[in-house]
Every structure is written in structure tokens, then in C-alpha cells.
Backbone bond lengths (Angstrom), bond angles and torsions (degrees), N, CA, C in turn:
res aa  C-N    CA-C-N  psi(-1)  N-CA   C-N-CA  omega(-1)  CA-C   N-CA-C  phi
1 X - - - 1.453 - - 1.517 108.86 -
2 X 1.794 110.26 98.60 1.294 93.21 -177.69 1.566 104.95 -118.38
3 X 1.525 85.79 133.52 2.138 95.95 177.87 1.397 92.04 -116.64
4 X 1.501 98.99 176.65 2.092 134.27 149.58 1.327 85.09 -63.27
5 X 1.575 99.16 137.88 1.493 109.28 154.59 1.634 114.88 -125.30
6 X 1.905 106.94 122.03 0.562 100.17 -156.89 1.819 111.54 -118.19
7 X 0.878 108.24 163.50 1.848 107.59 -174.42 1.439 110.26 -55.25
8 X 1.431 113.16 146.40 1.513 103.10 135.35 1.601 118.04 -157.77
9 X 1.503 102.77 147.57 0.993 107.51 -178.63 1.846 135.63 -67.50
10 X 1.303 117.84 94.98 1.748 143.38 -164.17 1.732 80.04 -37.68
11 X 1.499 104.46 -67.54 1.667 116.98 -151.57 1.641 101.05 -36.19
12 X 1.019 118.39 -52.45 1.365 123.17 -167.56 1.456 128.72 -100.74
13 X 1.218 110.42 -14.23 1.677 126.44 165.04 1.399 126.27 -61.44
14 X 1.341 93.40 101.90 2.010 85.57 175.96 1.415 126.22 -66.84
15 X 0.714 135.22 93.23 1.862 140.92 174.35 1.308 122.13 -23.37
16 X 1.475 149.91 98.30 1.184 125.73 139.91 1.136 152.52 -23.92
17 X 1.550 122.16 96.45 1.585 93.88 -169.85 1.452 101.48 -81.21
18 X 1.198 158.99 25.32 1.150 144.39 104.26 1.518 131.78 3.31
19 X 1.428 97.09 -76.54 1.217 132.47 174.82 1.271 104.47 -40.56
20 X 1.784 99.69 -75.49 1.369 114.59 -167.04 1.402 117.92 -77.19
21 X 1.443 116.09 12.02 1.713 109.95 156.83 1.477 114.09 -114.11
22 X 1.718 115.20 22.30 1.721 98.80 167.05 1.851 97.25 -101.13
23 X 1.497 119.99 19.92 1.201 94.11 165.04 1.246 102.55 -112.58
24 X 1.716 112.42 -174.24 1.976 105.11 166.55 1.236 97.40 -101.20
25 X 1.605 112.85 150.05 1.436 125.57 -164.92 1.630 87.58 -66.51
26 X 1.671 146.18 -55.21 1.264 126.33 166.82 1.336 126.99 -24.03
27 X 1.289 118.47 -27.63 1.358 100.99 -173.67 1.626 101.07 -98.30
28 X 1.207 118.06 -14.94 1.180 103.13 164.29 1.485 138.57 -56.71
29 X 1.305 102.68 -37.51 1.521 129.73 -153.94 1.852 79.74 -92.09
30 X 1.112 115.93 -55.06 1.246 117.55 177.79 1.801 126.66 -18.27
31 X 1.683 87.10 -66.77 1.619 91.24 -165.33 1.491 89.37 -119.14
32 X 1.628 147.23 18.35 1.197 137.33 147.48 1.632 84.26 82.14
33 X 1.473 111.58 63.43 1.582 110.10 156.93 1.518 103.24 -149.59
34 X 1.244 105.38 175.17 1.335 120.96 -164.55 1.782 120.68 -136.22
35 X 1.316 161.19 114.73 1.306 146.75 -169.36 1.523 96.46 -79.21
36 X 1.229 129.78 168.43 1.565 123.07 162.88 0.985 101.26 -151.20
37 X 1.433 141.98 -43.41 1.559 122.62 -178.63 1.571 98.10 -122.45
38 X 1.626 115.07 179.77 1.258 117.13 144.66 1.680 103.80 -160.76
39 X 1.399 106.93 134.96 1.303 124.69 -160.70 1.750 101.18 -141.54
40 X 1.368 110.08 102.11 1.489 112.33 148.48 1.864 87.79 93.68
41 X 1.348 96.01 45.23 2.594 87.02 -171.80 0.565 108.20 76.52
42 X 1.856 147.89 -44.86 1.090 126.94 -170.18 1.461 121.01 -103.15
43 X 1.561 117.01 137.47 0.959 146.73 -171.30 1.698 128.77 -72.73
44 X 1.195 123.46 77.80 1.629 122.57 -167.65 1.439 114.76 -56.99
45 X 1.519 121.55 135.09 1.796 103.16 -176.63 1.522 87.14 -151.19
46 X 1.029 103.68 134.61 1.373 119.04 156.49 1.391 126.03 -109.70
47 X 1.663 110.47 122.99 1.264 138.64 -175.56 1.683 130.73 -91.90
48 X 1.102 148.45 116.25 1.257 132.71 170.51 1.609 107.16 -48.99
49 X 1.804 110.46 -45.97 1.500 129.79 -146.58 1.496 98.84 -106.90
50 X 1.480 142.40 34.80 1.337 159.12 -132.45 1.544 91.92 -80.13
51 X 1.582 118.84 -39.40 1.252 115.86 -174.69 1.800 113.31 -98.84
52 X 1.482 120.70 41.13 1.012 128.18 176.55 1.741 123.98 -98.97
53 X 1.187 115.21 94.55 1.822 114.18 -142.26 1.667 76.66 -65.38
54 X 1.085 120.70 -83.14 1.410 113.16 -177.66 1.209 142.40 -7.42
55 X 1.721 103.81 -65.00 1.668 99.72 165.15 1.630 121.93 -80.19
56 X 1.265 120.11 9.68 1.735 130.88 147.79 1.464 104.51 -73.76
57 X 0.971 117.15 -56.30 2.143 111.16 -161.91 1.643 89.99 -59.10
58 X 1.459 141.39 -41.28 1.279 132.21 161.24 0.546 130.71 -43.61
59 X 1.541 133.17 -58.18 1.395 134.85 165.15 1.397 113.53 -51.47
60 X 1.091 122.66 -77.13 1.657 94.22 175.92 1.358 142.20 -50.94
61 X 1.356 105.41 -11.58 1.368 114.01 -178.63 1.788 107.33 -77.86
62 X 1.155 106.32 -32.75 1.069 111.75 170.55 1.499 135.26 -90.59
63 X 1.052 122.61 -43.24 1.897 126.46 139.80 1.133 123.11 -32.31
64 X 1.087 112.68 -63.95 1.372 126.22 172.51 1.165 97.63 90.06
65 X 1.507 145.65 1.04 1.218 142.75 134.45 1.703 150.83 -57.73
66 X 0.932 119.88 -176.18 2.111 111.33 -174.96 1.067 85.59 -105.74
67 X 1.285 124.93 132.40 1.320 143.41 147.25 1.345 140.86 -100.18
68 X 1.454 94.66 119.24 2.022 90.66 -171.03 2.248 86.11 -93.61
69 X 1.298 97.58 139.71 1.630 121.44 173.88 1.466 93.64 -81.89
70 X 1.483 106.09 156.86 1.450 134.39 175.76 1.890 106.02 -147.41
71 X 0.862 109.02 127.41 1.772 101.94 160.07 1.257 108.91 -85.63
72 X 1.004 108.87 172.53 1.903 135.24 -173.68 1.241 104.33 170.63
73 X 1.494 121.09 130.72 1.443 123.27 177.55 1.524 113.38 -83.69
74 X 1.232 123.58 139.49 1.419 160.72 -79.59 2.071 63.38 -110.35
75 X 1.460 120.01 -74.93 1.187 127.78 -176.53 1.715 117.84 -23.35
76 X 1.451 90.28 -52.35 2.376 101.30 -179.52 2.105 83.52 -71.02
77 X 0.982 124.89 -37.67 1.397 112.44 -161.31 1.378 104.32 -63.06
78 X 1.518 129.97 -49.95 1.196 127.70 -162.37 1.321 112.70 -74.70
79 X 1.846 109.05 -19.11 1.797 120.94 -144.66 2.204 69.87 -88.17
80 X 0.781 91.53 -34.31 2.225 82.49 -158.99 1.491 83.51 -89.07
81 X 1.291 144.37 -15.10 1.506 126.02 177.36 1.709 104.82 -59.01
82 X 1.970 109.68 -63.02 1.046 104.64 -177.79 1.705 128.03 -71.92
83 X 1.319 112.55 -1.02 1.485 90.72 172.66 1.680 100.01 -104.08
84 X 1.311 118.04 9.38 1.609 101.38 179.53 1.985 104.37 -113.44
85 X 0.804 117.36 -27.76 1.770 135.24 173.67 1.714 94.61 -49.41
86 X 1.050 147.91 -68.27 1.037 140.72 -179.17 1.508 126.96 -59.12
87 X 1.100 128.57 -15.25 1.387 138.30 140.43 1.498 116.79 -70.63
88 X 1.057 113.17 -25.45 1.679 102.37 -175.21 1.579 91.91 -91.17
89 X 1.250 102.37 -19.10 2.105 80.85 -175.45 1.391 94.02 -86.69
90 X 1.096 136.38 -40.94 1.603 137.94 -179.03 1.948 98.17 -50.15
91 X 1.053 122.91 -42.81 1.444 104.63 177.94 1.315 87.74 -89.86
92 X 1.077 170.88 -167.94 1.629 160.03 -27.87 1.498 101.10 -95.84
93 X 1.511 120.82 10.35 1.247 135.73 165.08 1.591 104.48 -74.08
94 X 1.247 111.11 -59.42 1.431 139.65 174.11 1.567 110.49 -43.57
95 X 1.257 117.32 -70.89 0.852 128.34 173.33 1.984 130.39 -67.33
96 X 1.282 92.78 6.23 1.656 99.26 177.92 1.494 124.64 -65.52
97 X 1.569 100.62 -28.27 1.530 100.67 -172.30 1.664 125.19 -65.91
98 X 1.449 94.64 -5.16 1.788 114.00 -152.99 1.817 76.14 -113.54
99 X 1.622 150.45 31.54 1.137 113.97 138.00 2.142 78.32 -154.68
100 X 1.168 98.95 89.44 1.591 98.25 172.87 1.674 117.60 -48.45
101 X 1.029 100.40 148.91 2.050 98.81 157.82 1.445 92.95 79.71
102 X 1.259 145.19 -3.64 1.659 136.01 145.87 1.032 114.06 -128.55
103 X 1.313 101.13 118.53 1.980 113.33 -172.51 1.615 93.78 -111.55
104 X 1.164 102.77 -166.11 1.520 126.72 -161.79 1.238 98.34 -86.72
105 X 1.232 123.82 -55.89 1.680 112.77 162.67 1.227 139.94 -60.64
106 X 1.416 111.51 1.95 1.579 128.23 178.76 1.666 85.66 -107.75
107 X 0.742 122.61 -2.05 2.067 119.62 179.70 1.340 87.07 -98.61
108 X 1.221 133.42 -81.77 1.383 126.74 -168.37 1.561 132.52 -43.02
109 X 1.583 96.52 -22.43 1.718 104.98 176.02 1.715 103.14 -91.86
110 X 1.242 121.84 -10.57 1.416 116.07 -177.90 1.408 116.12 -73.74
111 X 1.451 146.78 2.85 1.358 150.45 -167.10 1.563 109.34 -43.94
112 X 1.282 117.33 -37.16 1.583 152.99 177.26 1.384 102.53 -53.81
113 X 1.567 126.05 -73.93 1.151 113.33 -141.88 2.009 84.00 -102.40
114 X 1.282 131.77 -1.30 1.127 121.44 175.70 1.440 103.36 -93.28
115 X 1.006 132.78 0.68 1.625 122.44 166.69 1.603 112.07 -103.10
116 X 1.675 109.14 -20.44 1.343 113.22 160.75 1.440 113.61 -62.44
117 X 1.557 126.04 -55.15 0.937 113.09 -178.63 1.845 127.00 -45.56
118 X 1.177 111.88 -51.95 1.393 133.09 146.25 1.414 116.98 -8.65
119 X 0.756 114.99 -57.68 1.336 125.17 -161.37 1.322 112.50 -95.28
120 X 1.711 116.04 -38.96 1.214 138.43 -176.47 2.368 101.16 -59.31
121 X 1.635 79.55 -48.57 1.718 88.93 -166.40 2.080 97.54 -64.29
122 X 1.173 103.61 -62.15 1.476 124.50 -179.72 1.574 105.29 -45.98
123 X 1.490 131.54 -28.86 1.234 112.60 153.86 1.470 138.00 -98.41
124 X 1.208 95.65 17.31 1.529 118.92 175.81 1.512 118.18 -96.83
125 X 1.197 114.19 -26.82 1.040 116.48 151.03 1.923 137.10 -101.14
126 X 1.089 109.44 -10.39 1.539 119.96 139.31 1.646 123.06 -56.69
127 X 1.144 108.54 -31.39 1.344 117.76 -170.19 1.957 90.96 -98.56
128 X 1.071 133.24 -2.76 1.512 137.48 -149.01 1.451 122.46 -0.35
129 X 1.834 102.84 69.61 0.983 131.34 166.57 1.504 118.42 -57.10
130 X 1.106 128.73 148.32 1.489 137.00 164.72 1.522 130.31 -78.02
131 X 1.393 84.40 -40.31 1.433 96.86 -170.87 1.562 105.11 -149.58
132 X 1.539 116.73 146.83 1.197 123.81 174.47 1.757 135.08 -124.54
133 X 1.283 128.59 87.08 1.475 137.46 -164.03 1.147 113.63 -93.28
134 X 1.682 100.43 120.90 1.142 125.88 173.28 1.391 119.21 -88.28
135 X 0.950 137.24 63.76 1.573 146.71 -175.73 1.722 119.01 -86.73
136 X 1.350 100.26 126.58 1.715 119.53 -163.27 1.291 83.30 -102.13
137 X 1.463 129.15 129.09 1.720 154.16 141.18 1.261 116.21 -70.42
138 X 1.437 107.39 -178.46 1.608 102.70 178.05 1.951 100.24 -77.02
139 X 0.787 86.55 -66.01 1.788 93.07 -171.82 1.592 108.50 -90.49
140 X 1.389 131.46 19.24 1.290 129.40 -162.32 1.190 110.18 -176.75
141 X 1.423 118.21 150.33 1.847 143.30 -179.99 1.057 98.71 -124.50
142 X 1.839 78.97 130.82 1.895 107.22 -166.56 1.772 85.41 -103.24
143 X 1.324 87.34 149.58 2.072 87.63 160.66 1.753 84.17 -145.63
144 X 1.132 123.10 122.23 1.492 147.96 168.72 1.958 115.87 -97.55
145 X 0.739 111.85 154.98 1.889 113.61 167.48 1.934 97.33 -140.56
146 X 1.180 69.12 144.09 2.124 60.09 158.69 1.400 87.73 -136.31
147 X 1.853 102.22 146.70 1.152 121.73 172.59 1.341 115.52 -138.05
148 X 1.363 110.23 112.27 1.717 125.73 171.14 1.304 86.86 95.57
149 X 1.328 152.47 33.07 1.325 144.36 -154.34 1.246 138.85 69.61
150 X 1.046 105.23 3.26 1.484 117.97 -172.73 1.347 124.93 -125.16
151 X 1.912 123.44 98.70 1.378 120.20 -176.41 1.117 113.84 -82.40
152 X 1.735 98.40 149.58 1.302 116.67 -176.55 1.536 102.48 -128.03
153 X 1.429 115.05 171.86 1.305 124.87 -175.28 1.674 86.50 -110.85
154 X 1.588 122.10 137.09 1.236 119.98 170.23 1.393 106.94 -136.20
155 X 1.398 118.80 22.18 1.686 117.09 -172.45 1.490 96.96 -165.90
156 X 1.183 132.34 130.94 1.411 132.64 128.33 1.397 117.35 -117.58
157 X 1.794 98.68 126.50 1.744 110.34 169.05 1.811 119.36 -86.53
158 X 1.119 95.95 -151.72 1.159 91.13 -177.96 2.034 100.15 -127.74
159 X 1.530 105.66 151.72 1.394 99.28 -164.48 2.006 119.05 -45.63
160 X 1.307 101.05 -41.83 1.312 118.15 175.29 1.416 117.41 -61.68
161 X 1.059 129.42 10.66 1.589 147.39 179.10 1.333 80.46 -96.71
162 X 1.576 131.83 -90.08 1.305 154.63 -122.33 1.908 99.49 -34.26
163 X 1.353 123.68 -52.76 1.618 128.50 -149.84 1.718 92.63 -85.39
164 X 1.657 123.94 -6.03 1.601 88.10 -177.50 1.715 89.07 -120.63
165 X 1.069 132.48 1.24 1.307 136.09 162.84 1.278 118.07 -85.51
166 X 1.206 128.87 -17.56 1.809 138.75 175.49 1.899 76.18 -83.22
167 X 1.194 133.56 -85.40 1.101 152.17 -168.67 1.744 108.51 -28.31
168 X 0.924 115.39 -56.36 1.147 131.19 161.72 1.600 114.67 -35.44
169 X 1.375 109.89 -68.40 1.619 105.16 -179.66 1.039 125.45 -81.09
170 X 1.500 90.44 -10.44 1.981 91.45 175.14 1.604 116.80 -73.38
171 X 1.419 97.45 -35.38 1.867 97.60 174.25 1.220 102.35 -67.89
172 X 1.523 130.52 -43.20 1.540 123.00 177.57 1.170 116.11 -38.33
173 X 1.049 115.45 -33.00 1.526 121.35 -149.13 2.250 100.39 -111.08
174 X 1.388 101.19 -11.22 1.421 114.97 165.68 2.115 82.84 67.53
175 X 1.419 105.13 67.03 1.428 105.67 -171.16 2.387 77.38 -122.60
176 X 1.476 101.07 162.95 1.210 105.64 176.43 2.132 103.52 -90.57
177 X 0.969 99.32 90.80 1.382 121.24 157.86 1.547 114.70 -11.21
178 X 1.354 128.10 -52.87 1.536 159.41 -170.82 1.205 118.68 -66.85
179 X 1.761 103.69 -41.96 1.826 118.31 179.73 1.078 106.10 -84.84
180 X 1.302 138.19 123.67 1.324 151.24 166.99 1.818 126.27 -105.95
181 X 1.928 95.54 -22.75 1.203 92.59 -176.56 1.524 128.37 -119.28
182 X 1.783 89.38 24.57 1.559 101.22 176.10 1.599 113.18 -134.65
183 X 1.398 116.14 136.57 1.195 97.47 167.23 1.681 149.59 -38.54
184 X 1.573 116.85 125.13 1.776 96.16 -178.64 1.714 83.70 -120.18
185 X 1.823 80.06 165.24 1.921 97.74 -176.84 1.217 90.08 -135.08
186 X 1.405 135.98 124.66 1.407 139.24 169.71 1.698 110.67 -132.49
187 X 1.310 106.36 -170.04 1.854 117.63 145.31 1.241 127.20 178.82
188 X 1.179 130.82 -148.12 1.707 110.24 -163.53 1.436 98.90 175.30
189 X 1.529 154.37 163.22 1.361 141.25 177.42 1.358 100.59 -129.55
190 X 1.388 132.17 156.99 1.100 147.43 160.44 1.309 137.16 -124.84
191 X 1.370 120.06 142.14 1.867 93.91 -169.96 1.844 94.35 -107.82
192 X 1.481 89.73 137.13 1.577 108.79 -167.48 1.265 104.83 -111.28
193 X 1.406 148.27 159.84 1.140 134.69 -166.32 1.184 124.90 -9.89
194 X 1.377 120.88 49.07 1.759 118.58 162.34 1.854 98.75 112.43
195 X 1.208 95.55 -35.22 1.982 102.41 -166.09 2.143 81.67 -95.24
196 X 1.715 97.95 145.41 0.875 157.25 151.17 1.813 120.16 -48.48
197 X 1.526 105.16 60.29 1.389 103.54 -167.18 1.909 111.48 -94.79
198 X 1.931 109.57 155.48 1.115 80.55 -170.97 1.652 82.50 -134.95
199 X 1.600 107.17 150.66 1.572 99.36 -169.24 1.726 102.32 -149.70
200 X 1.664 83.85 132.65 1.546 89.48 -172.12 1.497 109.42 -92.46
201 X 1.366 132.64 153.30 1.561 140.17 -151.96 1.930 90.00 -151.61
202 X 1.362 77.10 133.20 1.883 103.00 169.86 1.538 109.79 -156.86
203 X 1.108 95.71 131.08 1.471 119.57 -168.29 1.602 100.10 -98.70
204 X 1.293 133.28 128.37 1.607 147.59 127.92 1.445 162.46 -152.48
205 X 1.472 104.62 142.20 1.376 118.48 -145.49 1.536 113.49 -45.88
206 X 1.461 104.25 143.23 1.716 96.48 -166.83 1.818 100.31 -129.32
207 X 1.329 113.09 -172.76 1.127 96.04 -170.18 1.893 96.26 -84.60
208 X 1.575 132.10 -9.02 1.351 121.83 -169.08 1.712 90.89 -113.80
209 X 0.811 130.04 -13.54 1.626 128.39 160.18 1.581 112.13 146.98
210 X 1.021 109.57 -148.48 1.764 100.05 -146.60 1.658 104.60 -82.88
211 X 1.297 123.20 125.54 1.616 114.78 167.35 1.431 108.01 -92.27
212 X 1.679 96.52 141.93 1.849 104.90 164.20 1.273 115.67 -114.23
213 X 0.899 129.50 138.91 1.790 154.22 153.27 1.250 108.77 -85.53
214 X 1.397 112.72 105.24 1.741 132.10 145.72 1.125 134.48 -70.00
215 X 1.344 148.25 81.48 1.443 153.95 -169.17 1.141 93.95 -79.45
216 X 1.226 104.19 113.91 1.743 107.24 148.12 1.267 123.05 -69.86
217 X 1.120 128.57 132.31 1.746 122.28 -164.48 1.755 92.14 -117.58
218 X 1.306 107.74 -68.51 1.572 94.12 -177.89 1.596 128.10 -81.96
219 X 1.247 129.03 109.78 1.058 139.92 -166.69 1.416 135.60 -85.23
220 X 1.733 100.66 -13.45 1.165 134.20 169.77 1.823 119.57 -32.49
């Protein structure tokens, strides 16, 4: 995705919290960026590190939105993080009761399993996988792809991973976090190296805890 990158000024920009709640405040703090508007899907962000291909394929992978880049030095980034971050946790304070069992401090410890996920989707389609299984063991997390028909195991975690990485895709996927003992079928799209991916997710209960299935739908 190549644009102009163009400035903008932090000091004087009013923030969306719109904006600024389709990212996780980790990833902000992370790579010293910020969202500020979003108008028409696409997502405004200002970056210190604007030319970092890496910390872009994250960001979209994780938004799941188009993003036009902005610079702002790293200093205006942090100065508008802290006076606008405390209003956005004060509303998702508000709003906690409507997704029990992940609070704001279970968001902040997830940095882990949201760059796994990342990475998990982004080599699934490098690899032009079909499908992607998330399978919980007794003592261990399977992550499988099958490609051309054929599954493979390409990850084992460790059991104590399993509840914020299940957790993880289930909000991706705008799945209820809370239900554990019924099947959910959702999905959600992401843009992955530049292309526009769209992937269907179903969750079910197993006897060592919940498995997910990732369909890759666009193959393009």
C-alpha cells in the first residue's frame, strides 16, 4: 500500500474516540501511534515510524480497516496519547457490562496473543492455506492450516496461552466472549498485505476447551 505521507499536526487535532477505540491501546503504546479520525472505512493514524512495513501489516491485520498514514513525531504522539487514553478507558469502563469476562485489564495484558493472531492469519495466507484450526489439547494449543487438502500442525503453544488467544479472535470476530458452551459462527475481513481478506470463524466446544476454524474465503 503505497501513499504520500503526510504530516499532521497532534497539538491541534481533535481525536475521535471512534477512531481511537478500533485500535488496542497496546498497540498504540506499542509502536508510538495514535488513530484520530475515521471517515468513509478508512481509518486516519498517525505514526512517528510511518515507513515501518511491519508495524503497518499489523495494523491492518488487526483493524481490519484501510489506512491512510500520517507522521507526527513520536513526542506530539505520546503528549495526545495521555490526555486522550483516559477517556477512552472511562467509556469502555461504561460499556463493560455488555461483554463480561474481558475487562480493560485483560486488554492490556493481551499484546501476546494479538500479534499471534497476526501472524497466525498472515501466514496462512502466505502459506495459501484454506483453512485454519485452532485446537486446545490436554496440556497444549494446536494451530493447524491445511493446504491443498492437507493439515498440518504449524504452531504449538503452551496450555496457559489457550483463554486470551481463543479470546482474542472471538472479539475479532464480534463473537460473545462469555459463551463457551455453545456453538458461535461469525467473521470479520482484514486487509493483509494490501489485498482485502475475508474469513469465516466458528467456534466448538470440545472436551479440552473451545476449537476455532478459520475459513479463508477470499483467496485472491
Amino acid at each position: 500500500m503505497d501513499q504520500t505521507i503526510r504530516n499532521v499536526n497532534l497539538e491541534v487535532c481533535k481525536v475521535s474516540l471512534l477512531a481511537l477505540g478500533m485500535m488496542p491501546t497496546m498497540l498504540m503504546k506499542k509502536y508510538s501511534c495514535i488513530p484520530f479520525d475515521y471517515v468513509d472505512g478508512k481509518l486516519f493514524v498517525a505514526l512517528s515510524n510511518p515507513g515501518n512495513r511491519t508495524v503497518m501489516d499489523e495494523l491492518l491485520i488487526i483493524t481490519g480497516k484501510e489506512i491512510e498514514v500520517f507522521y507526527a513525531p513520536i513526542a506530539d504522539v505520546w503528549k495526545k496519547l495521555n490526555e486522550v487514553l483516559p477517556t477512552l478507558a472511562k467509556q469502555q469502563e461504561d460499556r463493560q457490562e455488555s461483554t463480561p469476562g474481558f475487562t480493560l485489564q485483560d486488554k492490556d495484558k493481551d499484546a501476546d496473543a494479538i500479534e499471534t493472531v497476526a501472524k497466525i492469519l498472515k501466514n496462512a495466507i502466505q502459506k495459501r492455506a484454506s483453512d485454519i484450526h485452532i485446537e486446545p489439547q490436554e496440556q497444549s494449543l494446536f494451530v493447524r492450516y491445511r493446504v491443498d487438502g492437507i493439515m498440518a500442525t504449524v504452531k504449538i503453544y503452551e496450555k496457559s496461552f489457550e483463554p486470551t488467544l481463543i479470546s482474542c479472535i472471538k472479539v475479532m470476530s464480534n463473537m460473545d466472549i462469555s459463551e463457551k458452551r455453545l456453538p458461535q459462527d461469525n467473521q470479520f475481513s482484514s486487509n493483509i498485505m494490501g489485498d482485502k481478506i475475508d474469513f469465516r470463524v466458528s467456534t466448538l466446544p470440545g472436551k479440552f476447551g473451545e476449537k476455532i476454524v478459520i475459513r479463508i474465503l477470499d483467496k485472491s
